[in-house]
C-alpha positions as CSV (number, residue, x, y, z in Angstrom):
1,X,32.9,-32.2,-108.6
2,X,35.9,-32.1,-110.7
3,X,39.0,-34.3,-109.3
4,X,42.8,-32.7,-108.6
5,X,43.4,-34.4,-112.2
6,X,41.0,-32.3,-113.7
7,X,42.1,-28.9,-112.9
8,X,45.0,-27.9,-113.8
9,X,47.7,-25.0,-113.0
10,X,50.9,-23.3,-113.4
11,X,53.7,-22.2,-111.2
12,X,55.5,-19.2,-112.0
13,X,58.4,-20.0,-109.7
14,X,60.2,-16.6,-111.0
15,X,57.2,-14.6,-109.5
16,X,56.2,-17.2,-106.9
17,X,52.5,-17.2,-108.4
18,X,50.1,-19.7,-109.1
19,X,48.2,-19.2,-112.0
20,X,44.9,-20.6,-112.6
21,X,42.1,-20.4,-115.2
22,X,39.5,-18.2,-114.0
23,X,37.3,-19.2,-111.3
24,X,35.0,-16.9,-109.4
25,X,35.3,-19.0,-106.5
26,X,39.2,-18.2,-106.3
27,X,38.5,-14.4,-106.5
28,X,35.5,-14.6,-104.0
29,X,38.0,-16.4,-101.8
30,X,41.0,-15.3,-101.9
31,X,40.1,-11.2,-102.1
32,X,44.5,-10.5,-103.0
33,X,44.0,-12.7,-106.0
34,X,44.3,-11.2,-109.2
35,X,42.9,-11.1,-113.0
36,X,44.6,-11.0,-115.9
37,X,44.0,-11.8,-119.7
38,X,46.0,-13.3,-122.3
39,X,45.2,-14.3,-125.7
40,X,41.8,-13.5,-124.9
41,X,41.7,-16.4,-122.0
42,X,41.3,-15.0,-118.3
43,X,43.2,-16.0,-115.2
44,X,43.9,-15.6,-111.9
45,X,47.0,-14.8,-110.3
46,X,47.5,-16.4,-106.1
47,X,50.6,-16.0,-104.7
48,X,51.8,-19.2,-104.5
49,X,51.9,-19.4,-100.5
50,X,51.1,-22.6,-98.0
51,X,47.5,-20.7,-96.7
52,X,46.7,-20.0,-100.7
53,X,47.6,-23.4,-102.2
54,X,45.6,-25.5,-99.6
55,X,42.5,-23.4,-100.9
56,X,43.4,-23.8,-104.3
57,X,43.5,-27.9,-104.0
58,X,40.2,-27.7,-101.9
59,X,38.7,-26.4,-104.8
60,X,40.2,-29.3,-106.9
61,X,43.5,-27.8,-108.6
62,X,46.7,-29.6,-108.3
63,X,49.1,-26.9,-107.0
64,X,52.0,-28.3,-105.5
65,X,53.6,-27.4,-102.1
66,X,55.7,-23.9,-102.2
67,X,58.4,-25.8,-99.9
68,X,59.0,-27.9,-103.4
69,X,60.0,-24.9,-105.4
70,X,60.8,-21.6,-103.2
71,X,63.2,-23.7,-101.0
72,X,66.9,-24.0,-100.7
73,X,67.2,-26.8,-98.8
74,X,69.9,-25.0,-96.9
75,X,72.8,-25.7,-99.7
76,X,72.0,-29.6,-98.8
77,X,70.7,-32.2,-101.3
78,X,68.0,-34.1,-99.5
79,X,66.7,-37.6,-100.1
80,X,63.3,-37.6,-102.3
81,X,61.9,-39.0,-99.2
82,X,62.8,-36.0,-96.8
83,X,61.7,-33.6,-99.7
84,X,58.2,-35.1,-99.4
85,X,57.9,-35.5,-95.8
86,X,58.7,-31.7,-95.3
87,X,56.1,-31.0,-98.0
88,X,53.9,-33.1,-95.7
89,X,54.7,-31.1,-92.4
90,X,54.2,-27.5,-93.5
91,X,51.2,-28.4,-95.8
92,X,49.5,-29.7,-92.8
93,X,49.6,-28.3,-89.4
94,X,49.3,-31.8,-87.6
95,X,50.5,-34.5,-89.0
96,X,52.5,-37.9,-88.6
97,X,56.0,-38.5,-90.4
98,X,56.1,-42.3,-89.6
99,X,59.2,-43.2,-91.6
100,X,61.9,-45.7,-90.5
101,X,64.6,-45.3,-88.2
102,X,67.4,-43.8,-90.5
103,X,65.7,-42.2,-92.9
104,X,66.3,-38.4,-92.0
105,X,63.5,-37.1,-89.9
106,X,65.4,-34.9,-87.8
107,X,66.6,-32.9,-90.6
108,X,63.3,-33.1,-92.6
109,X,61.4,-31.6,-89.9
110,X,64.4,-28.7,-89.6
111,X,64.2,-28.1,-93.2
112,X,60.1,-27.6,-92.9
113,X,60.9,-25.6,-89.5
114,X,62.9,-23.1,-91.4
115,X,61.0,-23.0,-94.5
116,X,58.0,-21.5,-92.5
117,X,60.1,-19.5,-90.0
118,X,62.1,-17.5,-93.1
119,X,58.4,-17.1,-94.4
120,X,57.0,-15.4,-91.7
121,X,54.8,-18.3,-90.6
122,X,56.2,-19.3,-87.7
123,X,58.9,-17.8,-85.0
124,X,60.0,-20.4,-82.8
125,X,60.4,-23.7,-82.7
126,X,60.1,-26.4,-79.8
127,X,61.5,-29.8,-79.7
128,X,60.6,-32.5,-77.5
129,X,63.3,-35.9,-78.2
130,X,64.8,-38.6,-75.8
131,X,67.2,-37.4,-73.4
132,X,70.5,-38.8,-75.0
133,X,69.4,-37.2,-78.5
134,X,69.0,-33.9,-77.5
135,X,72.7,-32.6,-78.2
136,X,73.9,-35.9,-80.1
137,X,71.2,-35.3,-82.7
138,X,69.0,-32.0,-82.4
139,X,71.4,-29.6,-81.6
140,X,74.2,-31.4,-83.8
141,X,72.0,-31.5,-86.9
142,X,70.9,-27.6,-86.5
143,X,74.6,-27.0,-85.8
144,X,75.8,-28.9,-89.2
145,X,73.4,-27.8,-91.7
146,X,71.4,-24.8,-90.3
147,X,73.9,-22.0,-89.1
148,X,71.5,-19.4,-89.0
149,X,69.5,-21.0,-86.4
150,X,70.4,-20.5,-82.7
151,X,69.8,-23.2,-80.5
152,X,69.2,-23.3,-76.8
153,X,69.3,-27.3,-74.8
154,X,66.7,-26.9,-71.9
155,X,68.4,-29.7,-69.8
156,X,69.9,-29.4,-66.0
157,X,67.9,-27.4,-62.9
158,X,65.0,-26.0,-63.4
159,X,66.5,-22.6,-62.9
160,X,68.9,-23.5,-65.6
161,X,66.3,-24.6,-68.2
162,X,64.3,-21.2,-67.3
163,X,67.4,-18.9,-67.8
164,X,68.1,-20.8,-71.2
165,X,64.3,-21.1,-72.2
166,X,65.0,-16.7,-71.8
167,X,67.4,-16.8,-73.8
168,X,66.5,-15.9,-77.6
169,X,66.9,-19.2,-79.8
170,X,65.1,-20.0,-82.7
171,X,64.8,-24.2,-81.8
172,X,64.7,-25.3,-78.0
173,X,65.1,-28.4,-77.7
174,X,63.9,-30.3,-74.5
175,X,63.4,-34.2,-72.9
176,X,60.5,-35.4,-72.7
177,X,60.1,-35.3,-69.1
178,X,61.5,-31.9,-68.9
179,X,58.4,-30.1,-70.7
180,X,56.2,-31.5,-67.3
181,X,59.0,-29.5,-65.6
182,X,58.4,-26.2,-67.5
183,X,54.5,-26.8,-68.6
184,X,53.7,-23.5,-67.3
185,X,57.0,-21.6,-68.7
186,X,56.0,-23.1,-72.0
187,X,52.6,-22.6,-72.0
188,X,53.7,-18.8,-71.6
189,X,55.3,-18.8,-74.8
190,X,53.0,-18.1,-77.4
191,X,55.8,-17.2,-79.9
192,X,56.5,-21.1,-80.0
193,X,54.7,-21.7,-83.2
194,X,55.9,-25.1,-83.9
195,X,56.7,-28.3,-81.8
196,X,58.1,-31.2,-82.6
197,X,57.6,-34.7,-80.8
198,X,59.9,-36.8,-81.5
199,X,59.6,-40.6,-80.4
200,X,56.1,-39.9,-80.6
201,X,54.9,-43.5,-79.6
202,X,56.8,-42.9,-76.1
203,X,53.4,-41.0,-75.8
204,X,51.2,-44.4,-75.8
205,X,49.8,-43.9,-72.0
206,X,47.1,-41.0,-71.9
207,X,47.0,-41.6,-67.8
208,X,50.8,-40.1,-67.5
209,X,51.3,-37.0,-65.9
210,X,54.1,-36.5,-68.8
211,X,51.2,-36.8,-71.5
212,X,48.6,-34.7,-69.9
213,X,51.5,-32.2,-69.4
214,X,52.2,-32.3,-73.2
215,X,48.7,-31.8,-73.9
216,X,48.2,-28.7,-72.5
217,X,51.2,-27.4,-73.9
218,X,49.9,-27.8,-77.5
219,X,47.1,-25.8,-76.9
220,X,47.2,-23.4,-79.5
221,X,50.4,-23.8,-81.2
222,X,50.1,-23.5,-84.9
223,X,52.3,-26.5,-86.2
224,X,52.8,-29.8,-84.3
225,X,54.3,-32.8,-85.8
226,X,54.9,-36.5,-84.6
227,X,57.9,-38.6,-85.0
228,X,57.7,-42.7,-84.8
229,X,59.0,-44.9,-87.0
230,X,57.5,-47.8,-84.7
231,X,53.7,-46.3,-83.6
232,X,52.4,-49.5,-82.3
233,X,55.5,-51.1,-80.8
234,X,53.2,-53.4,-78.5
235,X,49.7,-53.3,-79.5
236,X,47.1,-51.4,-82.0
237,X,45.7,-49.3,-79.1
238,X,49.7,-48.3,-78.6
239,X,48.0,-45.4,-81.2
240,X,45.2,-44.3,-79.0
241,X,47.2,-41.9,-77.0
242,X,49.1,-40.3,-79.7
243,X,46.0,-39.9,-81.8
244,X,44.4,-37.7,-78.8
245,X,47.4,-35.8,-78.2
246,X,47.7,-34.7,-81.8
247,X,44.1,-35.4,-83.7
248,X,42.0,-36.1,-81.0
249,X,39.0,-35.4,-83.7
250,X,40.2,-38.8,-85.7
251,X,39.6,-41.3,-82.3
252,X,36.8,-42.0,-80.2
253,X,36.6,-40.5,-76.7
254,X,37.5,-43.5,-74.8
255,X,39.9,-46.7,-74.6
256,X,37.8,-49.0,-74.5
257,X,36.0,-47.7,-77.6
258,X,39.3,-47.9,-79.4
259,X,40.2,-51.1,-77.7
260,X,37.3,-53.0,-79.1
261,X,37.6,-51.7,-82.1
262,X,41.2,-52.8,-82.7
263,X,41.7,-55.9,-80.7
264,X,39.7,-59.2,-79.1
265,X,39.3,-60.1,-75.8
266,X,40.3,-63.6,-75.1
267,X,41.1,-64.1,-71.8
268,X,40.5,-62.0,-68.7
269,X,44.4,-60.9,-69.3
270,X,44.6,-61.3,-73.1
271,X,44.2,-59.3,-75.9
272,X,45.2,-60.0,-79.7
273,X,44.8,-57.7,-82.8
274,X,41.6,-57.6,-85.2
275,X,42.5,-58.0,-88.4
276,X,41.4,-54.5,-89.5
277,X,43.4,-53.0,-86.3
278,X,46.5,-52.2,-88.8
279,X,43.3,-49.8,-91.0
280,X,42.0,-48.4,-88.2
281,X,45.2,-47.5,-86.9
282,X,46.6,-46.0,-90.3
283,X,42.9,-44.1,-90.6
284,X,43.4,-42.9,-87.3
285,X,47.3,-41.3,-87.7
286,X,46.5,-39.4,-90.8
287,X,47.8,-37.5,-92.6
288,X,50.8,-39.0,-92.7
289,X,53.7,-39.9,-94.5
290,X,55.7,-43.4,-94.1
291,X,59.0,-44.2,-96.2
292,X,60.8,-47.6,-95.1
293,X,64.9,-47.3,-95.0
294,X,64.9,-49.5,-98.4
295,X,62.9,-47.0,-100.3
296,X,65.5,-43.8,-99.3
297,X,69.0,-45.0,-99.2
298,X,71.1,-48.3,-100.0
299,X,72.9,-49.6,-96.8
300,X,75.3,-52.6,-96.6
301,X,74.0,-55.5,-95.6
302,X,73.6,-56.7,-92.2
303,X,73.9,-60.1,-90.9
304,X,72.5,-61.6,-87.9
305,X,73.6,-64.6,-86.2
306,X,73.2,-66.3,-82.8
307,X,76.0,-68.0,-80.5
308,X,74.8,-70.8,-78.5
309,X,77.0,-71.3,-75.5
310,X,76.6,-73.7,-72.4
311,X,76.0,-71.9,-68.7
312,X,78.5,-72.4,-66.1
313,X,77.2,-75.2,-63.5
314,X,76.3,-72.4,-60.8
315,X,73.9,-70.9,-63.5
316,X,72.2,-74.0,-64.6
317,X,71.6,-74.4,-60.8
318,X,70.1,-71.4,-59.9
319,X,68.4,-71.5,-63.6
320,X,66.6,-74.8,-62.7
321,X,65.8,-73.2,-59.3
322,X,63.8,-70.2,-60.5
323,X,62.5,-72.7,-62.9
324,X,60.7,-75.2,-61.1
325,X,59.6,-72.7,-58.8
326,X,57.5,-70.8,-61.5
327,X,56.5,-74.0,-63.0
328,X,55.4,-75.6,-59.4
329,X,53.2,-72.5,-59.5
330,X,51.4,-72.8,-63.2
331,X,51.0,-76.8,-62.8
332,X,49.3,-76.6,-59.6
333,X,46.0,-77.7,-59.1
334,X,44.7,-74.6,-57.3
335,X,46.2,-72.6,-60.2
336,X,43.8,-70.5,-61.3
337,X,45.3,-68.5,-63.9
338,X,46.1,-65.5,-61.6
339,X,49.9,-65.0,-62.7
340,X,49.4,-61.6,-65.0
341,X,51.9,-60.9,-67.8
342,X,53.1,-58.6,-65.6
343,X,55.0,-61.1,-62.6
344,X,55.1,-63.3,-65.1
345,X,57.8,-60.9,-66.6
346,X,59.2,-60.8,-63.0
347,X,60.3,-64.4,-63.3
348,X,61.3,-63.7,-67.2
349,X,63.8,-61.0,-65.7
350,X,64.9,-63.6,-63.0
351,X,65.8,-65.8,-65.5
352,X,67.6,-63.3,-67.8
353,X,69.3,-62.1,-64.8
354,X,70.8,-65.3,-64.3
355,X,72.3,-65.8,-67.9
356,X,73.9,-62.6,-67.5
357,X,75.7,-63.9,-63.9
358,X,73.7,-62.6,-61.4
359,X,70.3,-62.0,-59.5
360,X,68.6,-59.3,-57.9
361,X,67.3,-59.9,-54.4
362,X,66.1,-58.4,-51.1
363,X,67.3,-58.8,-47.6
364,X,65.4,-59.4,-44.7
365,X,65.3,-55.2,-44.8
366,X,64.4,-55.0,-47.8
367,X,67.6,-53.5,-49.4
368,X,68.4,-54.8,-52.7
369,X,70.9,-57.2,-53.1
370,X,72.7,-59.3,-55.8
371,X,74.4,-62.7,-55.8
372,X,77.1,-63.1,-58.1
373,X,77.3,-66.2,-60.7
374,X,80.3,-68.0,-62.8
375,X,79.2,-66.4,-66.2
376,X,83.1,-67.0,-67.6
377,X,81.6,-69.0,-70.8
378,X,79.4,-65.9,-71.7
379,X,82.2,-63.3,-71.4
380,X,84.4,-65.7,-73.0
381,X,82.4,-65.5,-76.4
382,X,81.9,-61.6,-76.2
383,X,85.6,-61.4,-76.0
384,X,86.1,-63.5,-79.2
385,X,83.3,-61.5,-80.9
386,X,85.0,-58.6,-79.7
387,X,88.7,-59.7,-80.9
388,X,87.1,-60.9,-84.5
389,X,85.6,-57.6,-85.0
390,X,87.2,-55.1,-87.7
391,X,85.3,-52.1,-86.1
392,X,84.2,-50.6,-83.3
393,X,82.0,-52.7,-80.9
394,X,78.5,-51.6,-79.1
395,X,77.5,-54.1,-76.4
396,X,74.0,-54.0,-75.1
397,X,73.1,-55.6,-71.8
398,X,69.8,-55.2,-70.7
399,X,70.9,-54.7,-67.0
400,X,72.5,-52.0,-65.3
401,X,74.5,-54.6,-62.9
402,X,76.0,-56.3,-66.5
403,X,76.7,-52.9,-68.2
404,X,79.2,-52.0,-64.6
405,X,80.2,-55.3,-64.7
406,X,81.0,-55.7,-67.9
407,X,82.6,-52.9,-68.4
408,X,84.6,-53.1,-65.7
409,X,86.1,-56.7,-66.9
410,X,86.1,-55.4,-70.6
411,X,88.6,-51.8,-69.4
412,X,91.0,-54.5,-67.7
413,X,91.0,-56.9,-70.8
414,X,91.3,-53.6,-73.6
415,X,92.9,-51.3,-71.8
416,X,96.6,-49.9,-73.2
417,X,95.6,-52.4,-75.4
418,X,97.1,-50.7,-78.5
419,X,99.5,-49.2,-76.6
420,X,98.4,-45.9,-75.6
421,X,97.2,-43.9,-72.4
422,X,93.7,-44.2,-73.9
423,X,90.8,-46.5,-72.3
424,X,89.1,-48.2,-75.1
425,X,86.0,-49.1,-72.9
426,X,82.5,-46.6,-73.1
427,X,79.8,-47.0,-70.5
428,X,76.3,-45.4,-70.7
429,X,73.3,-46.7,-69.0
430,X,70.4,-45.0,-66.9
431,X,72.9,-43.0,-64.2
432,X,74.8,-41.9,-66.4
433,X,74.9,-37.6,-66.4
434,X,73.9,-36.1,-69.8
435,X,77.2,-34.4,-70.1
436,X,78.9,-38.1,-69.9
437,X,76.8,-39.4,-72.4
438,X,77.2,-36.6,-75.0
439,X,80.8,-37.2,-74.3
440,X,80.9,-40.6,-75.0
441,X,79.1,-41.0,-78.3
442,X,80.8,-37.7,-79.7
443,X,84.2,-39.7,-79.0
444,X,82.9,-43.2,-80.1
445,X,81.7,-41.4,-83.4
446,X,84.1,-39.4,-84.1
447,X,87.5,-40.4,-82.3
448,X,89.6,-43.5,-82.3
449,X,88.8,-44.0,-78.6
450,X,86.9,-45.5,-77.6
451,X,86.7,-48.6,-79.5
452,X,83.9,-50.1,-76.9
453,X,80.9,-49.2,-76.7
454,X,78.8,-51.3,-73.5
455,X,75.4,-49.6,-73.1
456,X,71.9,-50.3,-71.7
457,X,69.9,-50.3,-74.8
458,X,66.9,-47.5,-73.4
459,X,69.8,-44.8,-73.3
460,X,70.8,-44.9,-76.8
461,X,67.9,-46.5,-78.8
462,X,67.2,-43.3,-80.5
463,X,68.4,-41.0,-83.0
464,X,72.2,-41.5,-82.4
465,X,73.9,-42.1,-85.5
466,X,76.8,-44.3,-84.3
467,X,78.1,-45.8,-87.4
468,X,81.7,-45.4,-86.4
469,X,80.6,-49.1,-85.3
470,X,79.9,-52.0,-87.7
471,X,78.9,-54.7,-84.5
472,X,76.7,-54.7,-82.1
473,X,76.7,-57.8,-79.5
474,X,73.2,-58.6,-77.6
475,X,74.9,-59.9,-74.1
476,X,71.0,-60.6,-73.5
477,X,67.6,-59.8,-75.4
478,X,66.0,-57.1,-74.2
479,X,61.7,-57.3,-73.5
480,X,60.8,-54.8,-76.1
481,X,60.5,-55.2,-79.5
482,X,61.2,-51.0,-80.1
483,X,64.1,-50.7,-78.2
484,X,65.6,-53.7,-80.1
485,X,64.8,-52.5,-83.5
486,X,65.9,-48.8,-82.6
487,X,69.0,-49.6,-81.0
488,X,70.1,-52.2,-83.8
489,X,69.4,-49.3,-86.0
490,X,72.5,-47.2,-84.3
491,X,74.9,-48.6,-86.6
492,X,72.7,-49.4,-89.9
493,X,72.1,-45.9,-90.6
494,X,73.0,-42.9,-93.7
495,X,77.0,-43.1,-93.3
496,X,77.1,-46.8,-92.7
497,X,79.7,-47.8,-95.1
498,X,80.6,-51.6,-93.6
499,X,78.7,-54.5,-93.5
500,X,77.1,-54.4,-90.1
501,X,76.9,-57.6,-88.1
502,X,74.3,-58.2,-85.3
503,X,74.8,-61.0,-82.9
504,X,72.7,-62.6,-80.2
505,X,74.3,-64.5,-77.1
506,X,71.9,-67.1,-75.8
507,X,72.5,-69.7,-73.5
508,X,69.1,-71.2,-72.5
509,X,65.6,-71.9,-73.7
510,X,64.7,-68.6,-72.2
511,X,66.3,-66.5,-74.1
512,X,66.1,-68.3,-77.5
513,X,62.5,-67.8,-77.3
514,X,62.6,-63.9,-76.3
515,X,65.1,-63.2,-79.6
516,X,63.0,-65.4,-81.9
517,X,59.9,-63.7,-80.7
518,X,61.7,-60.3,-81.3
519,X,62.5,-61.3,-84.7
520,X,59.0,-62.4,-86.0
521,X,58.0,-58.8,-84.7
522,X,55.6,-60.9,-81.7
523,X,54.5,-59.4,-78.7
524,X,56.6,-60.0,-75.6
525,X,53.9,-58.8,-73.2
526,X,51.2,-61.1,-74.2
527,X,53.8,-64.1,-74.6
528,X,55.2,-64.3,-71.3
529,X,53.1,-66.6,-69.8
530,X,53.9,-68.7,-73.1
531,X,57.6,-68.4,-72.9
532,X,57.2,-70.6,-69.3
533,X,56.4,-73.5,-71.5
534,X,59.1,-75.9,-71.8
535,X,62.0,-73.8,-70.2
């Protein structure tokens, strides 16, 4: 059988035609095709559409997508990269764009989104992002570069999502959680040709009722792409779910089939990747298409670089406290290697908690409380940090009691601080409204105010562009390797023009461990139990 080099075409960009040497497989085919002679030679004329050119390179022929060639790419000049990832996503139905953070897939899928919808291929699209992207990023991109789109936000009561799911946009654009909420409305909608998935990998349980909802709203739709940069954030089998929610052909039917093929067991708790888990994984999310930030665009550099500091004397107390409890636990002779990875990461939290100034706790009712610790040192060095910065500052706490608290001690430090009515202090963490939120990054991108940014890293670890900052402090480490990576990558994005500066505050053994394990790329949820060694 002859290979894609062998046969060769032409495109006759003019006409939009492909034209071919004469193949009676092509006319038995394709029954609009066409036969001409020239110079004695016959051909075959196909109009060079996406349905037409798949055929064509089935039967060997190199053809190249009509995205390439037919498209105006909206009066933009995209990246090589985004050029081939939207050839990718409307040559193939279902695929994976698996690119780094910052390296345009938002607007790569738009571009293939309107390429088939001012085709005729598709009507409607539906997108599916984290909750503080959905106006920041979807709705802002379609608003920048693709005027002739309407877009509709499903976000707020359900009988405000229905009433704008009615309304007659080309690109909804929805939270993740939300499509649970209006599974049936969607389902309803056959016109929605194409759906997006953005933060694909937040898809790694197939138990969730916000997976299974998913899934049965993809029933039929013609086009669905996912978008990770990070697929397997914590393990191999990470893929598992996503593979069955997109190409559920390309993975076996079960778990623990997928499990043993990707990982060992070697411990009753423990699992570690096979070496071939990294093939079976790129085998299972095909097609695909992965670009690395290095290979699109050139960023300033970005240093990282740790502060040590010393705990005030009421930490170290209550850090030796919650450490020779846990360690009176693992050293005991009845021990029996009960303490799961889990409440292991109870204790992790305890200690973190700590560090930061401050425990949980529950009272004799069970009401949550806190107790309060000297944590001067810690806010002392943020403040320098913060001073010694040229540019706008994001701090990331990995507690909602430090994010309040620190923001509440930063507003009295900053405030009027340049001598204006203007608070210089942003907060965003898990109760904070949508409306706020959109708020506060529009003005921390795109006004002088605020200069502040303190956040709980899950609210803003994806798809924000927030390069109005060139720092980013790490008040603690946070337990997951994605969120750390995807928030970092706020500020080290297309726009960036500063050299960006990361910074870790540690203060303890603890928390030395949990940033160096995030930088080797380990994983936090099998180390835990580790992490109590040597304290």
């Amino acid at each position: 059988m002859a290979t894609t080099s062998d046969l060769k075409c032409a495109i006759n960009n003019k006409h939009q035609l492909i034209v071919a040497p004469w193949n009676p497989q092509i006319a038995n085919t394709i029954p609009h095709a066409k036969t001409v002679v020239r110079n004695g030679r016959h051909y075959v004329l196909v109009p060079h559409k996406r349905t037409e050119s798949k055929l064509l390179r089935n039967f060997g022929y190199n053809v190249p997508s009509p995205i390439l060639s037919q498209y105006d790419w909206c009066g933009t000049t995209p990246f090589d990269s985004q050029r081939d990832t939207a050839r990718l996503m409307t040559d193939f139905p279902r695929c994976y764009v698996l690119n780094d953070m910052g390296t345009g897939k938002t607007r790569s899928s738009l571009y293939a989104a309107d390429f088939l919808i001012r085709n005729g291929e598709a009507t409607k699209v539906l997108v599916v992002a984290p909750l503080s992207t959905l106006t920041t990023v979807w709705d802002r991109e379609v608003f920048d570069c693709f005027p002739h789109l309407n877009t509709a936000v499903l976000y707020g009561t359900k009988k405000k999502r229905l009433a704008l799911l009615d309304t007659d946009a080309d690109v909804y654009i929805i939270n993740h959680d939300g499509v649970k909420t209006l599974e049936k409305d969607l389902i309803a909608r056959p016109d929605i040709d194409i759906v997006v998935l953005d933060e694909l990998a937040l898809y790694r349980n197939h138990r969730t009722a916000m997976w299974k909802a998913t899934n049965r709203v993809l029933k039929g739709r013609k086009f669905v792409w996912g978008l990770t940069g990070a697929p397997t954030p914590k393990a191999p089998t990470d893929a598992f779910a996503q593979v069955k929610l997109l190409t559920p052909e390309r993975v076996a039917h079960s778990f623990r089939r997928f499990q043993m093929d990707t990982m060992h067991q070697v411990s009753q708790f423990r699992w570690i990747a096979k070496r071939e888990a990294n093939d079976v994984v790129h085998a299972a999310m095909q097609p695909s298409v992965r670009y690395a930030r290095e290979d699109c665009i050139d960023l300033p550099p970005t240093t990282y670089s740790t502060l040590e500091l010393e705990m005030s004397p009421p930490q170290k107390a209550a850090y030796k406290e919650m450490v020779d409890e846990m360690q009176l636990i693992v050293n005991s002779p009845t021990f029996s290697g009960s303490i799961t990875a889990a409440n292991a990461g109870v204790q992790v939290s305890k200690l973190m908690q700590i560090g930061c100034g401050f425990a949980y706790g529950t009272d004799a009712s069970g009401q949550r409380t806190v107790a309060e610790y000297d944590s001067a040192p810690r806010e002392k060095v943020l403040t320098d940090i913060i001073d010694a910065a040229r540019g706008k500052v994001i701090v990331f706490a990995p507690f909602i009691h430090t994010v309040d608290m620190l923001a509440n001690k930063l507003e009295k430090a900053y405030m009027f601080a340049s001598g204006n009515l203007f608070s210089d202090i942003g907060k965003i963490h898990g109760g904070t409204t949508k409306a706020h939120r959109d708020t506060v990054f529009n003005d921390f991108q795109f006004s002088a105010h605020p200069r502040i940014l303190v956040a709980h890293p899950k609210t803003m670890s994806h798809g924000l562009t927030l390069t109005a900052a060139d720092t980013i402090v790490w008040y603690s480490p946070p337990f997951s390797l994605e969120i750390y990576e995807q928030a970092n990558a706020r500020i080290t994005r297309p726009g960036q023009t500063r050299h960006t500066h990361i910074v870790h505050i540690q203060a303890s053994k603890m928390e030395k461990k949990v940033y160096n394990t995030l930088q080797v790329r380990g994983n936090l949820q099998t180390a835990l139990l580790d992490l109590f060694r040597g304290v």
